[in-house]
C-alpha positions as CSV (number, residue, x, y, z in Angstrom):
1,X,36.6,-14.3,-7.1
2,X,33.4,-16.4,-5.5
3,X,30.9,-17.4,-7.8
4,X,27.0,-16.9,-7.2
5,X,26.6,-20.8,-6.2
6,X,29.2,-20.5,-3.7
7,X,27.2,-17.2,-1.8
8,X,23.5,-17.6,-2.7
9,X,21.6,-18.7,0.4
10,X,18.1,-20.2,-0.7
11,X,16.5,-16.9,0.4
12,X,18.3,-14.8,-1.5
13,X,16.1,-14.3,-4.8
14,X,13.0,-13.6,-1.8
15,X,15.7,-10.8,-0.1
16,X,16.0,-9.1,-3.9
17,X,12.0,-9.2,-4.6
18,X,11.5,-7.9,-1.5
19,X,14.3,-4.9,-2.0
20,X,12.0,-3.8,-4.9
21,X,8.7,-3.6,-3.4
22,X,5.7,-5.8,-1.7
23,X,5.1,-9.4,-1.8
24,X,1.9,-11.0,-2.1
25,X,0.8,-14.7,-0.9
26,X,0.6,-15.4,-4.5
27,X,4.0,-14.7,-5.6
28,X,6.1,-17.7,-6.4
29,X,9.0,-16.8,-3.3
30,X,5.8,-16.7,-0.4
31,X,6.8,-19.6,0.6
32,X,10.3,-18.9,1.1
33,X,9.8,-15.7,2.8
34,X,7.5,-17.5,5.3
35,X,9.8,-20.6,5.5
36,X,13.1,-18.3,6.2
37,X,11.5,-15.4,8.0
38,X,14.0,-15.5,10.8
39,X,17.2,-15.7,8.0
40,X,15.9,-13.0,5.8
41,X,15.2,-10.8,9.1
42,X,18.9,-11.1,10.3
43,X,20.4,-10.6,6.9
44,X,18.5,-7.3,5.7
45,X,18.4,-6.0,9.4
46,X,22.5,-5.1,8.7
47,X,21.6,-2.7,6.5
48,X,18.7,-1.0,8.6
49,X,15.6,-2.8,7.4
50,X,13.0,-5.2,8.7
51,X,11.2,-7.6,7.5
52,X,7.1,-7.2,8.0
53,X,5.6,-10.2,7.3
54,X,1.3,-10.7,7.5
55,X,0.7,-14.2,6.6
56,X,-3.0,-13.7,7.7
57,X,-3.3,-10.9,5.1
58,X,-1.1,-12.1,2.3
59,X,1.7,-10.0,2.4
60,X,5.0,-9.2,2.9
61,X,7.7,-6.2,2.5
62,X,10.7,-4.1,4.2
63,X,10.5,-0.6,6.5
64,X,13.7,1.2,7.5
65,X,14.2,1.0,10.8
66,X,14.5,4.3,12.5
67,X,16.7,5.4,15.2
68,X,15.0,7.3,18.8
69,X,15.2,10.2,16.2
70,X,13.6,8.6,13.3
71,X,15.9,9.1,11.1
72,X,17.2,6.3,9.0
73,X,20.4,4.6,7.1
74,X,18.9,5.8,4.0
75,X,18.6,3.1,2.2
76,X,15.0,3.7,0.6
77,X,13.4,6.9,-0.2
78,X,10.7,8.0,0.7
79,X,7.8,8.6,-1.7
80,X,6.0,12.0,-1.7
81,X,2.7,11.4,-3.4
82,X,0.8,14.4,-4.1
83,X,-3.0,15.4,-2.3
84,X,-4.9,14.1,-4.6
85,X,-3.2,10.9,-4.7
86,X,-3.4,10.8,-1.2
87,X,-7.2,11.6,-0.6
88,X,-7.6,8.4,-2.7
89,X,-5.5,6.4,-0.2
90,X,-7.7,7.7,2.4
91,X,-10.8,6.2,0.6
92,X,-9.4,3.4,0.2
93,X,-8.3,2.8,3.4
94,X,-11.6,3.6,4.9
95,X,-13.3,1.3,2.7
96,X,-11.3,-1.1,3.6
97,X,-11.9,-0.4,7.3
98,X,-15.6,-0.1,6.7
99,X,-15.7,-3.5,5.1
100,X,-13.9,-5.2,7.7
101,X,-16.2,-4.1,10.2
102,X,-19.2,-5.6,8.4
103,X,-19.1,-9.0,7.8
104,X,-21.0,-10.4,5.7
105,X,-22.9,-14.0,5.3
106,X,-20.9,-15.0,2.5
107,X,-17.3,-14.2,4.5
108,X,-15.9,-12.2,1.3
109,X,-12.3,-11.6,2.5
110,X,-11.3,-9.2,-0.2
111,X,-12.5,-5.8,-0.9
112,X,-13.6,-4.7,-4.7
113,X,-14.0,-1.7,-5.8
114,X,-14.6,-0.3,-9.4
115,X,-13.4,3.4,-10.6
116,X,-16.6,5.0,-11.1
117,X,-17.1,4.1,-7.0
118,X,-13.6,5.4,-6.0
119,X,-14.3,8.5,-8.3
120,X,-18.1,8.8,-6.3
121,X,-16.4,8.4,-3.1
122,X,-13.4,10.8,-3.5
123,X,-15.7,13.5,-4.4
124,X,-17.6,13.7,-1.1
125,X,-14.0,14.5,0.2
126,X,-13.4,17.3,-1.6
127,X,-14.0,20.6,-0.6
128,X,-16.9,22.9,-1.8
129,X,-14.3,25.6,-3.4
130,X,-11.6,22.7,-4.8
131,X,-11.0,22.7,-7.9
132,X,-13.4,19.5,-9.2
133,X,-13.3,19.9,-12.6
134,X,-9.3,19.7,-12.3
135,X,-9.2,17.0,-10.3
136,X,-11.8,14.5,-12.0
137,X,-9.8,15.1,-15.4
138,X,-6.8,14.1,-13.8
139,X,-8.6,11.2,-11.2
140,X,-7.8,8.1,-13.2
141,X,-3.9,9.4,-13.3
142,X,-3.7,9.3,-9.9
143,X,-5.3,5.9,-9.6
144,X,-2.8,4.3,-11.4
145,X,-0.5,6.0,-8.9
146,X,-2.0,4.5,-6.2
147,X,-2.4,1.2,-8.7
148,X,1.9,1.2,-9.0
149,X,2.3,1.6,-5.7
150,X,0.6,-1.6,-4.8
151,X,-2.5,-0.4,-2.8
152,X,-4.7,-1.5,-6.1
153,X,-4.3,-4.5,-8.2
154,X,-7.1,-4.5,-11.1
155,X,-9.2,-7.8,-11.7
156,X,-11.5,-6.6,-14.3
157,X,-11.8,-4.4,-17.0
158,X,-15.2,-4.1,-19.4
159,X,-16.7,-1.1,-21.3
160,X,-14.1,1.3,-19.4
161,X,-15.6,0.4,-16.1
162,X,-12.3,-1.3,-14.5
163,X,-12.5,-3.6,-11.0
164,X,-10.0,-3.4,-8.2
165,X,-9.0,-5.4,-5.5
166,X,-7.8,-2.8,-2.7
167,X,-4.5,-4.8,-1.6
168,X,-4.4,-4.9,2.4
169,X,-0.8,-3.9,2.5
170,X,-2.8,-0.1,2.6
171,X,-3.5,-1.4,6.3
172,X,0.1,-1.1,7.2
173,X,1.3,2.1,5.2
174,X,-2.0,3.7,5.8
175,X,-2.3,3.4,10.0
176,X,-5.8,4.2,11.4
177,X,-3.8,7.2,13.0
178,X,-2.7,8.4,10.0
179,X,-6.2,8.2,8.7
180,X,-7.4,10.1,11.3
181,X,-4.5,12.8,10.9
182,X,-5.4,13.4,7.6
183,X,-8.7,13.7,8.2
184,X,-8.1,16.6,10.4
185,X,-5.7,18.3,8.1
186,X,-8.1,17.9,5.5
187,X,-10.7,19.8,7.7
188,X,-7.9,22.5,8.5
189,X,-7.8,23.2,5.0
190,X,-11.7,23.4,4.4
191,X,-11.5,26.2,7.1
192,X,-8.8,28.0,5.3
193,X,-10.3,28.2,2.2
């Protein structure tokens, strides 16, 4: 039987962190990510992955690669988040957008955001007949949702009001087309109701 020392590869801790989720610039294995990019691409793409890496943004992670059918080895599951959770990926995400759009004298590269303005700007989203009582009660669940799946990361927390940093890893899960798709089904089901 091998031991570890005799099959570790120096990018092997970076392949496991990456195997449970995103990678920020901050994380003690960046450098190893960046510095072996082409190893760690050949070695997970065996099992049907790929590595995206965003060193401008500060992040890193693994897709499946699909097939001309898009279906998948299987490897990951996918994760079904529910529509309120998903409404506050859309706010985010257009937040985001909106703030990269505007520069601003002072260059800010990261976008903050506190829960009583994600709570203000979710609710011009909802529909007139939705159930808004409901869904505020249940709001700051579904932040931390969105919080564990890496699209928030808090900064600050005082008197109840917390601060978030809106992680630009939402860029790349949340495409501008799949912003705009949702926007539409969203406005499908304001007809329907």
């Amino acid at each position: 039987m091998r031991s570890l020392e005799e099959i570790e590869k120096p990018y092997s801790k970076a392949v496991v962190r990456l195997l449970k989720g995103s990678v920020d610039k901050n994380n003690k294995i960046w450098d190893d990510i960046v510095l072996y990019q082409p190893d760690i691409q050949d070695y997970i793409s065996t099992i049907g992955l790929e590595l995206v890496l965003k060193k401008e943004d500060g992040f890193a992670f693994v897709k499946q690669i699909e097939d001309s059918n898009g279906t998948t080895l299987g490897i990951a599951s996918r994760r079904q988040i529910g529509f309120e959770s998903s409404i506050i990926l859309v706010v985010l995400r257009q937040s985001l957008e909106e703030f990269d759009s505007n520069p601003t004298q002072f260059q800010v590269m990261e976008k903050f955001i506190t829960n009583t303005e994600i709570k203000e700007e979710v609710e011009l989203f909802l529909p007139e007949k939705f159930n808004k009582v409901k869904f505020l009660k249940d709001i700051d669940k579904n932040i931390r949702q969105i919080q564990e799946l890496g699209y928030l990361k808090e900064v600050q927390k005082d008197n109840g009001e917390i601060k978030y940093q809106i992680q630009r890893i939402i860029k790349e899960k949340v495409t501008l087309d799949v912003l705009v798709e949702f926007k539409n089904k969203l406005e499908e089901y304001v007809e329907s109701i």
